[in-house]
SELOVO-357400 format. One line per 3 residues: number of its first residue (from 0); their letters; for each residue x, y, z of C-alpha. Coordinates in steps of 0.001 Angstrom, whole numbers, plus 524288, in hexadecimal, padded with zeros to 5 digits. Layout:
N
NUM = A = X Y Z; ...
END
This chain:
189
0 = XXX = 2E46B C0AA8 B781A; 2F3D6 C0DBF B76FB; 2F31E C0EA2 B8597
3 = XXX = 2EE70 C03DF B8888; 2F60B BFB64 B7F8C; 302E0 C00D3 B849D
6 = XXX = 2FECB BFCB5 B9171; 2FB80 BEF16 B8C91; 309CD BF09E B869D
9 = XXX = 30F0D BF297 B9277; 3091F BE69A B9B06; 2FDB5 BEF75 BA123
12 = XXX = 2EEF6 BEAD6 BA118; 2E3BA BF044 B9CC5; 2D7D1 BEF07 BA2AC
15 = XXX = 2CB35 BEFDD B9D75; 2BFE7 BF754 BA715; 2B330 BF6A5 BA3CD
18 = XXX = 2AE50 C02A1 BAAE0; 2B810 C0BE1 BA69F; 2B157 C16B6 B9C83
21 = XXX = 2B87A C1F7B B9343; 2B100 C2B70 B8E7B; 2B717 C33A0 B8324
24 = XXX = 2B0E3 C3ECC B7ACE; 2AD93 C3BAF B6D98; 2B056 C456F B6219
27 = XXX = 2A45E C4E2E B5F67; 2A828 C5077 B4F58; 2AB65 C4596 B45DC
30 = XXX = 2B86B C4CDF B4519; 2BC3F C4879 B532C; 2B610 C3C18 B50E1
33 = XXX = 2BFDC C38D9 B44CE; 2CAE1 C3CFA B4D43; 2C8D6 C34A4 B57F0
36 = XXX = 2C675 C298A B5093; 2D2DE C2B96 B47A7; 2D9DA C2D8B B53BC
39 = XXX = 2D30B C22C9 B5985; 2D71F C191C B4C67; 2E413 C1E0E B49C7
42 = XXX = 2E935 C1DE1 B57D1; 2E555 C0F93 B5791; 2EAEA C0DAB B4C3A
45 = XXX = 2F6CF C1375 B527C; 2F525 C0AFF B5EB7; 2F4BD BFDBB B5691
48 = XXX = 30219 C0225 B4FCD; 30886 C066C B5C78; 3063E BFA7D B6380
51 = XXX = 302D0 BEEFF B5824; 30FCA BE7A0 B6054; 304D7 BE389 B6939
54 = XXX = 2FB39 BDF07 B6023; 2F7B3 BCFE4 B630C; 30023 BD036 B6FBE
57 = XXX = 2F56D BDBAD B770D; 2E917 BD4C9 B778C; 2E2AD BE49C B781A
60 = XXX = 2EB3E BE9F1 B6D8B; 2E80A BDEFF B6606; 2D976 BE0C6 B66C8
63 = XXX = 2DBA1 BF134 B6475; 2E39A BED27 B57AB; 2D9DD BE358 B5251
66 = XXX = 2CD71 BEC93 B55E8; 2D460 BF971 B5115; 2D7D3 BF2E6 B4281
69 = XXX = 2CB83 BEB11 B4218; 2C42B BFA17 B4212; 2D020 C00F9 B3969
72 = XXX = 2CBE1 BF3B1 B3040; 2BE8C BF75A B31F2; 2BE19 C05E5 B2FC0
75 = XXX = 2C779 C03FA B2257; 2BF46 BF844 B1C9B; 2B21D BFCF7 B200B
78 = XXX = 2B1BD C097F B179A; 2B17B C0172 B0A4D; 2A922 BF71C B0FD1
81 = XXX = 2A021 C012C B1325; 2A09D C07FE B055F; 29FA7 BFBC6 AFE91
84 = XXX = 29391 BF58A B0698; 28C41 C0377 B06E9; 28BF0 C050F AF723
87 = XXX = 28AE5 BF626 AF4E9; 27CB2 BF7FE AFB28; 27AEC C066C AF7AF
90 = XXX = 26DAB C09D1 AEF69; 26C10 C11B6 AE3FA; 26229 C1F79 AE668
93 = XXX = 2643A C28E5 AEF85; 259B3 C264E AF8E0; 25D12 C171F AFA20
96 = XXX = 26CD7 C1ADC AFB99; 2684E C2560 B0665; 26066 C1C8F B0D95
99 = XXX = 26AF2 C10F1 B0B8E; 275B5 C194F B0F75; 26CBC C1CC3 B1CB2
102 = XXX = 26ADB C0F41 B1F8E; 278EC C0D00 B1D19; 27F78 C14B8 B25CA
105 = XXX = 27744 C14F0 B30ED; 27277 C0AED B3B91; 26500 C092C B337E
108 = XXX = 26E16 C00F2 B2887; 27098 BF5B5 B31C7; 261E7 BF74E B38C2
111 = XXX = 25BB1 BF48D B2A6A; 2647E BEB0B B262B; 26011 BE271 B3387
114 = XXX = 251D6 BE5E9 B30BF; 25450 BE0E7 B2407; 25F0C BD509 B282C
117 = XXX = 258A3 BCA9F B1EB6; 258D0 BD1CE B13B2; 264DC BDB77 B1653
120 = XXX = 26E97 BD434 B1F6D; 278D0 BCEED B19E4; 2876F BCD0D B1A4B
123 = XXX = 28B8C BD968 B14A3; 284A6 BE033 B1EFC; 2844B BD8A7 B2A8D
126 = XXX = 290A1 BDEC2 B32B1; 28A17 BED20 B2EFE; 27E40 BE9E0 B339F
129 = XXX = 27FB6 BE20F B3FC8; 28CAB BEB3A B43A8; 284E3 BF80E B4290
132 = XXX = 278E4 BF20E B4B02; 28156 BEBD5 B53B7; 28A87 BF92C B5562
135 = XXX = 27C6D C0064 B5591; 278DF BF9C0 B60C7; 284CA BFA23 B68A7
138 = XXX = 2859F C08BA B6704; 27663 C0998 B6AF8; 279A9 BFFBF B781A
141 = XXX = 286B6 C09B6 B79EC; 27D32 C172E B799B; 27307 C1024 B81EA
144 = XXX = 27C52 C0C26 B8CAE; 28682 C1798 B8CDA; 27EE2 C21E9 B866E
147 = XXX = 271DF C216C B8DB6; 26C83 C2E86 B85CD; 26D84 C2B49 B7750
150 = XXX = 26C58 C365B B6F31; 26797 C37A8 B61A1; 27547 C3917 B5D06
153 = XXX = 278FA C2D6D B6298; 26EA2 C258A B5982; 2740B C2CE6 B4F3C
156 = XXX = 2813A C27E4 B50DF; 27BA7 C1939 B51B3; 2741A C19DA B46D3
159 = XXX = 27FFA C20AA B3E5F; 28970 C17F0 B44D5; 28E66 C1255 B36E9
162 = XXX = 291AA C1E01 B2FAA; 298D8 C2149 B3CE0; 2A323 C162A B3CAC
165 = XXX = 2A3EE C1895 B2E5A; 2AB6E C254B B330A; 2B150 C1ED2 B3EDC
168 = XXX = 2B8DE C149A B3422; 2BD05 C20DD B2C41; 2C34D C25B4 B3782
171 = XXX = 2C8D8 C18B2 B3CD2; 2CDE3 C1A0A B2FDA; 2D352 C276B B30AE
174 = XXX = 2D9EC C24E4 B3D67; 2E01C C192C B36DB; 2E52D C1F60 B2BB1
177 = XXX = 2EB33 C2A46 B3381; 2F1A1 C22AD B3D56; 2F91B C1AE1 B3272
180 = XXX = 2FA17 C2553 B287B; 2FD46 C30D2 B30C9; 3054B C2B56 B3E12
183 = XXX = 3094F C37A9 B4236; 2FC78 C3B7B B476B; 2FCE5 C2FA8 B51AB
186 = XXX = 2F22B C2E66 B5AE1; 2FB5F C25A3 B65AD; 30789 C27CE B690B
END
């Protein structure tokens, strides 16, 4: 992204190409997976600060700025939201908070709740539900095109999906905190 916004700052063009692929590796432990992100988060964080001069004058930059602090916004505001509208719902036994917590956290939550949509839809749990079957079934049309061979860890991943950007926001979150807190360790130069 810095590279291509200090070409934009300095009258080039980018172009857009539709059948150009990028492949990279992703990180095999949860370990590498927090560090890219973090780098990922903080070095945009970074970017923003480094060239804010061009925000509303750089249609792109403009667009990066907005989407990058609309997810920062996100990941911060989502953790108590989450807290508060898991226990406002949460039964009392062990069985019924096991089997809650299940549905919860996994893609059979928003599956029941649409079997059940005239008794269970409603507007506190509308954007959960209709974000985590719509994101369900972009990430099924993404393994079925690209993938071709779906594994049996790759249905796991769908139907854990939540719980997974639960620890993505803690890292956005991480990154963030590092990149303000702790500039010396600057991901762009």
């Amino acid at each position: 992204m810095d590279t291509n916004i200090a070409m934009r700052r300095h009258g080039w063009n980018t172009l857009h190409e539709p059948t150009a692929t990028g492949r990279t590796e992703p990180p095999r432990t949860l370990t590498g997976l927090a560090k890219q992100r973090q780098r990922w988060w903080g070095g945009g964080y970074q970017l923003l600060q480094k060239h804010r001069d061009l925000l509303h004058d750089e249609p792109t930059f403009t667009f990066i700025y907005y989407h990058h602090w609309w997810w920062a916004v996100y990941a911060v505001s989502s953790v108590p939201l989450l807290a508060y509208q898991f226990t406002y719902w949460l039964p009392t036994g062990v069985t019924s908070t096991a089997w809650y917590t299940f549905r919860w956290f996994t893609l059979l939550g928003p599956i029941i709740v649409l079997y059940h949509a005239a008794s269970w839809l409603s507007a506190y749990n509308v954007f959960g539900v209709l974000s985590g079957i719509l994101t369900a079934g972009l990430i099924s049309l993404a393994l079925w095109y690209y993938e071709k061979n779906v594994v049996a860890s790759d249905l796991m991943a769908l139907f854990l999906y939540f719980p997974y950007t639960i620890v993505l926001n803690g890292f956005i979150l991480l990154g963030l905190y590092e990149a303000r807190m702790e500039p010396e360790q600057t991901y762009i130069e």
